[in-house]
N, C-alpha and C positions, 0 to 999 in steps of 0.2 A: 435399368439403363439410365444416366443419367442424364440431362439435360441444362442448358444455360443458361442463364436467368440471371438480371441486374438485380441487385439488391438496395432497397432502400432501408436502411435499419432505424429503429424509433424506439425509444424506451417504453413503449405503450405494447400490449397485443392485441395482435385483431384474431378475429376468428372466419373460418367460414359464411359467408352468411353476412357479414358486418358490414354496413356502408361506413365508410371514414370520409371526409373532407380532410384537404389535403394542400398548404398553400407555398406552392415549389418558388424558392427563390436562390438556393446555393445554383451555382453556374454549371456544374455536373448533371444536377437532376434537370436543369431547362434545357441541358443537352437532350440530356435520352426522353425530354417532351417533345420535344422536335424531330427526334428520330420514333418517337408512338404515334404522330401526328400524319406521317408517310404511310402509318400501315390501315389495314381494315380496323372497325371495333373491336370486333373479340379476337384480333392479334396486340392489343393495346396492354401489353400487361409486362408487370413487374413483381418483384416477391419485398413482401414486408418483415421484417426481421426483427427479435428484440434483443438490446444491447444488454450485455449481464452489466449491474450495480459499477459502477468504478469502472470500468474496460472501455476503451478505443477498441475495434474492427481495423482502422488504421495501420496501429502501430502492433495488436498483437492477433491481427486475424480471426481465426477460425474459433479459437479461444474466449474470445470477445462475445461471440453470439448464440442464445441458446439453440439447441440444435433444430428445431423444427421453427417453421414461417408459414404464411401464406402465400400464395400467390393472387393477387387483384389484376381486377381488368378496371378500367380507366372509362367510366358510363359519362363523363360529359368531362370537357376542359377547355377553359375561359384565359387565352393568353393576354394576358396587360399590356398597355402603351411600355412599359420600362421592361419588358421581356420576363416577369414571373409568369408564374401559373397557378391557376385557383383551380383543382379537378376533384372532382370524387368519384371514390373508389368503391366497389365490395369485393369481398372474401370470396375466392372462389373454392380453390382447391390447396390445402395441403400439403407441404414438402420438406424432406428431411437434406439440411445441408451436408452437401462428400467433402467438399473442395470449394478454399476461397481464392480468389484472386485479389491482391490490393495491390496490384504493381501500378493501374493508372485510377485518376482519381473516381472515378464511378466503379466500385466494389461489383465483381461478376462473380457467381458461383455455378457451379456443375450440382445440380439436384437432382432428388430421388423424389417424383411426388407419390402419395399414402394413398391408398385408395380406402374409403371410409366404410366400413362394414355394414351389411343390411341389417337392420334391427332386430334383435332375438325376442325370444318369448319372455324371458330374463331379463330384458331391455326394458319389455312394457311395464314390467312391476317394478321395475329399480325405477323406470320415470315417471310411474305416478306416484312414488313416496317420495322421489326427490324433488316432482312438483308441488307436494305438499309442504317440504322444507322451505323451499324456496321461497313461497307465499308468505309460510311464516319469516322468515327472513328479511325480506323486503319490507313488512309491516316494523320489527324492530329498526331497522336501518334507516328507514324514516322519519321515527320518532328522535333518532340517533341526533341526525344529521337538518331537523328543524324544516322540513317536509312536511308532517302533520300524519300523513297518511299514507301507503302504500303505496305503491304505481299502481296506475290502471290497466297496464301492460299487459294484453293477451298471455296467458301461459300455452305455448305450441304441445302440441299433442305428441309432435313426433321425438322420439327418443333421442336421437342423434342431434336436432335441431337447439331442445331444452338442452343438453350437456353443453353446445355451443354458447347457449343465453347464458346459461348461469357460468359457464368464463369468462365472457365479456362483464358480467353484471359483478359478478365477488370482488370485494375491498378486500384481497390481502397482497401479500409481499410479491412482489416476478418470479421467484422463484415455485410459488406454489401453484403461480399462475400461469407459467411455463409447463410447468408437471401435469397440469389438465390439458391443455393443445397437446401434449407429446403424445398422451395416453393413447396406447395401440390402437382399443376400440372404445366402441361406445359404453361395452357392459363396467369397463374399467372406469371410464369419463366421469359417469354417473355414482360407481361406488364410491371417486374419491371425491366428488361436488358433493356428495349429499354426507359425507364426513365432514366437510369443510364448512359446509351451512350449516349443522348441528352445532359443531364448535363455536362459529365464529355468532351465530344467534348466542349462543348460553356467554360467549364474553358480552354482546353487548348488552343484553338484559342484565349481568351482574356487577361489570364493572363500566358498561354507561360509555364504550370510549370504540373508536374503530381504528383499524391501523393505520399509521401515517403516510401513505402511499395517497395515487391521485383517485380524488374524488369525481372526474367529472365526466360528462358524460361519455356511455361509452358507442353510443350509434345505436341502430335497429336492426335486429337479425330480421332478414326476411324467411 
């Protein structure tokens, strides 16, 4: 069944789990702060969207966006003397776009949210080889990127959670980083992060370079 949901689109992805800061100044989104500001806390929510390379949402809709988003709840917001807003957000739940609306200028959709599968026995071995990739990963990516050293980032235990970190945490293209949020479940999450950290570790150990997408930080899964 699907439900209605504002859209905020951002060339960035969030995941589950992910806090983002967030600093609203278009006149549409200080609307629907004012209309989040009416309701309780955990009715404060909107869905984060990422825009495909080259596309307006605007002008070619549904097209424009890849098909799966988050939905966030709005855990604190700081309105300004000149009417922006400074709020942060985390990832809660999951949802696959049916239907957009761009007739007015705050983008609505009709979603389907995913519900996230309990972790299999399959789960547990594919997330500790792929928390073992990971580590290694992060130690090249470091030296990459003039770090020195690894993160010191807790590696989370739980299967579902790790699939989440390493889509927020992997340097490669939206397309590939689209392809891990879509992934059905966790067992698939996992098979195709820990492909994508093998690759993308053996490029940068041989050719020393990482993909020119955004480096910066990407928040904390909790």
């Amino acid at each position: 069944m699907s439900t209605p949901l504002a859209l905020f689109p951002l060339t960035t992805v969030l995941v589950p789990g992910l806090v983002m800061p967030l600093h609203i100044f278009e006149p549409r989104y200080r609307s629907l702060m004012e209309d989040l500001l009416l309701l309780d806390e955990d009715e404060r929510v909107f869905g984060i969207t990422s825009v495909r390379p080259g596309r307006s949402p605007e002008a070619q809709g549904l097209e424009a966006l890849y098909p799966v988003g988050v939905e966030v709840v709005v855990r604190s917001m700081e309105r300004l003397e000149d009417g922006r807003f400074d709020i942060t957000t985390i990832g809660r739940r999951r949802f696959h776009i049916d239907e957009v609306d761009t007739s007015m200028p705050l983008i609505r959709a009709d979603v389907t949210f995913l519900n996230d599968d309990s972790p299999s026995e399959r789960a547990q071995i594919l997330a500790r080889e792929v928390a073992e990739a990971f580590a290694v990963y992060r130690t090249a990516l470091a030296a990459r990127v003039g770090q020195g050293e690894e993160s010191n980032q807790e590696i989370p235990d739980d299967p579902t959670v790790l699939s989440f970190l390493v889509t927020a945490a992997l340097v490669v293209p939206p397309d590939e980083r689209n392809a891990l949020l879509s992934a059905p479940t966790t067992d698939e999450r996992l098979v195709l992060a820990h492909a994508l950290l093998a690759r993308e570790t053996t490029f940068l150990r041989t050719f020393g370079a990482v993909p020119a997408v955004d480096l910066g930080d990407a928040g904390s899964v909790n």
